[in-house]
C-alpha positions in Angstrom: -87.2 134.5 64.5 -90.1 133.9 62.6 -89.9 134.3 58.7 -93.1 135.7 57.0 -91.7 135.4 53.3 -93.4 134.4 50.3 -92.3 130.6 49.6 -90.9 131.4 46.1 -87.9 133.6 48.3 -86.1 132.5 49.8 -84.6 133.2 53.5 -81.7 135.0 52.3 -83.5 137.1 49.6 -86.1 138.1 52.4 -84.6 139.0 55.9 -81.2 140.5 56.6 -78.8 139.1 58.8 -76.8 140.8 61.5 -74.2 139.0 63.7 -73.6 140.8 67.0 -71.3 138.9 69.9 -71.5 135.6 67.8 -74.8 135.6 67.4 -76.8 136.1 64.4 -80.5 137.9 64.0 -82.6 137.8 61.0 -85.3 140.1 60.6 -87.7 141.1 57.6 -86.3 144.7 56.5 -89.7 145.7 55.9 -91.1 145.1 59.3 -87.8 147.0 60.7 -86.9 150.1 59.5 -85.9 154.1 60.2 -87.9 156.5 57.9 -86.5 159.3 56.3 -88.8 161.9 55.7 -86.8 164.7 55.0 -88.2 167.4 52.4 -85.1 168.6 51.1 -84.3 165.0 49.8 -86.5 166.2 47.0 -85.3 165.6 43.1 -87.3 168.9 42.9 -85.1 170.6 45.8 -82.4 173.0 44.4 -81.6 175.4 47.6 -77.6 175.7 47.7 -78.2 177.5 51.0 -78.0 174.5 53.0 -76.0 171.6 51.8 -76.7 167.8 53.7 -74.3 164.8 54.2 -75.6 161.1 54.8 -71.8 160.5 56.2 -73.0 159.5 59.3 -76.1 157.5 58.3 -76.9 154.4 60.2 -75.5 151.8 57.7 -77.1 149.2 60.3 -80.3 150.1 59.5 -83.1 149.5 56.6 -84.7 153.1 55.7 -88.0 153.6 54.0 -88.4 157.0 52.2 -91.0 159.1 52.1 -92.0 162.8 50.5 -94.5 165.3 51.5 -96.1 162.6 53.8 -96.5 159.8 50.9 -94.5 157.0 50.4 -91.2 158.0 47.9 -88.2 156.2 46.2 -84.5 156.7 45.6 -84.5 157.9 41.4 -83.1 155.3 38.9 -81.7 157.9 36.5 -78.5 160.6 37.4 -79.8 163.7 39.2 -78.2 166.6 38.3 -75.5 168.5 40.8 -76.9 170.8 43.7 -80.2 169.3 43.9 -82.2 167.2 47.0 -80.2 169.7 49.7 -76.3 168.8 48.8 -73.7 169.3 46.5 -73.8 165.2 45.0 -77.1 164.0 44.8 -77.3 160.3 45.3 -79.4 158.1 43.1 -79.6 154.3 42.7 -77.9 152.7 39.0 -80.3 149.8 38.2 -84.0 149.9 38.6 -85.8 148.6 41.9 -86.5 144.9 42.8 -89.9 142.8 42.0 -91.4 141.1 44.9 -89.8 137.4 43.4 -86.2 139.6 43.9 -85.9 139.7 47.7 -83.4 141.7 48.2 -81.1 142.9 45.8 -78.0 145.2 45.7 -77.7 147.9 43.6 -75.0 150.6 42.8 -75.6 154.4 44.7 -74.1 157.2 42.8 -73.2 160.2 43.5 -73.3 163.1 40.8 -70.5 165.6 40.6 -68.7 167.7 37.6 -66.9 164.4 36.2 -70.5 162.8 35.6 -73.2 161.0 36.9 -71.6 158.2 39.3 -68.0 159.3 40.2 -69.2 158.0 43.4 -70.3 155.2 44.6 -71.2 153.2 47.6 -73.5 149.9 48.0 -77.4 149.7 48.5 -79.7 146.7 49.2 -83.4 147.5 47.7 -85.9 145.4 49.0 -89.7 145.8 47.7 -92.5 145.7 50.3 -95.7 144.0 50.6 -97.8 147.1 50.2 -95.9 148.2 47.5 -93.5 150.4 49.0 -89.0 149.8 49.1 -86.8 149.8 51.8 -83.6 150.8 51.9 -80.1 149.6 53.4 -77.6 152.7 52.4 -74.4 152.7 52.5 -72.4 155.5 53.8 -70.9 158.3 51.3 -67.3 158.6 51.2 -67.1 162.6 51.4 -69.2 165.3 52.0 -71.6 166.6 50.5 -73.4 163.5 49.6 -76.6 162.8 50.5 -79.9 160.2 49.1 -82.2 161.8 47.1 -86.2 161.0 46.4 -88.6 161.4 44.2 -92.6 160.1 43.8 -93.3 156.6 44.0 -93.4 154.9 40.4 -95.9 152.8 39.5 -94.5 149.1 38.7 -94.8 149.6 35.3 -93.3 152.5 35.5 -90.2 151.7 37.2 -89.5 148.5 35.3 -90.9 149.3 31.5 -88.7 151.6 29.1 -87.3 154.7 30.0 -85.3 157.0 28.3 -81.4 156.8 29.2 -79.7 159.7 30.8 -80.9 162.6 33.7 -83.6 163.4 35.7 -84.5 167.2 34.5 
């Protein structure tokens, strides 16, 4: 398989591996993903009347979000409960990866009464050449947990002060 990353990353900061009957396949997330395009995933979302679950999510696959037909992002900051179409809105604890990061892992929580991350599961984050992130999720342990999104930040943005705390 042919590696198209920048020479300061490398190989295992740029593709993902997958071993399947012994042998392994490396592929550049960002050329091989599932989009997930689903309104409801919207910060801005509060409907109760139907609740989603990303229980069955295909953890063997890199996901690329978008919103309203423009390229989105999971939110760095706790989401409040019953919002983006379930019960625990999941949102990433760290902020998203420059291009010299590769791929990194970050934290997915899952708000609920007790706080902002009583549940958690694992995410790679991997930033695109044309400035957009994929995704590898990991599965929620319980219902009704699902990934939320919100606008594209600009680099800045994402990676300059913010204010500690909840999206409002």
């Amino acid at each position: 398989v042919m590696n198209f990353c920048p020479l300061f990353c490398s190989s295992a900061k740029c593709t993902d591996c997958n071993t399947i009957n012994g042998i392994a396949t490396c592929v550049d997330p960002c050329n091989n993903y599932a989009v997930l395009n689903d309104d409801w995933r919207s910060v801005n979302n509060t409907d109760r009347s139907i609740l989603h679950c990303d229980q069955n999510i295909n953890l063997n696959s890199w996901h690329r979000m978008f919103l309203g037909g423009n390229s989105a992002q999971i939110p760095e900051a706790c989401v409040p409960i019953y919002r983006c179409g379930t019960a625990a809105p999941s949102w990433i604890n760290g902020t998203h990866p420059t291009q010299a990061d590769g791929i990194v892992s970050r934290t997915g929580c899952g708000s609920w009464i007790q706080g902002c991350c009583p549940y958690t599961t694992n995410v790679k984050v991997k930033l695109c050449y044309g400035s957009y992130y994929v995704y590898k999720l990991g599965s929620p342990s319980i219902c009704h947990i699902s990934y939320c999104t919100g606008p594209k930040m600009q680099r800045r943005e994402a990676h300059g002060p913010r204010a500690r705390g909840s999206l409002t």
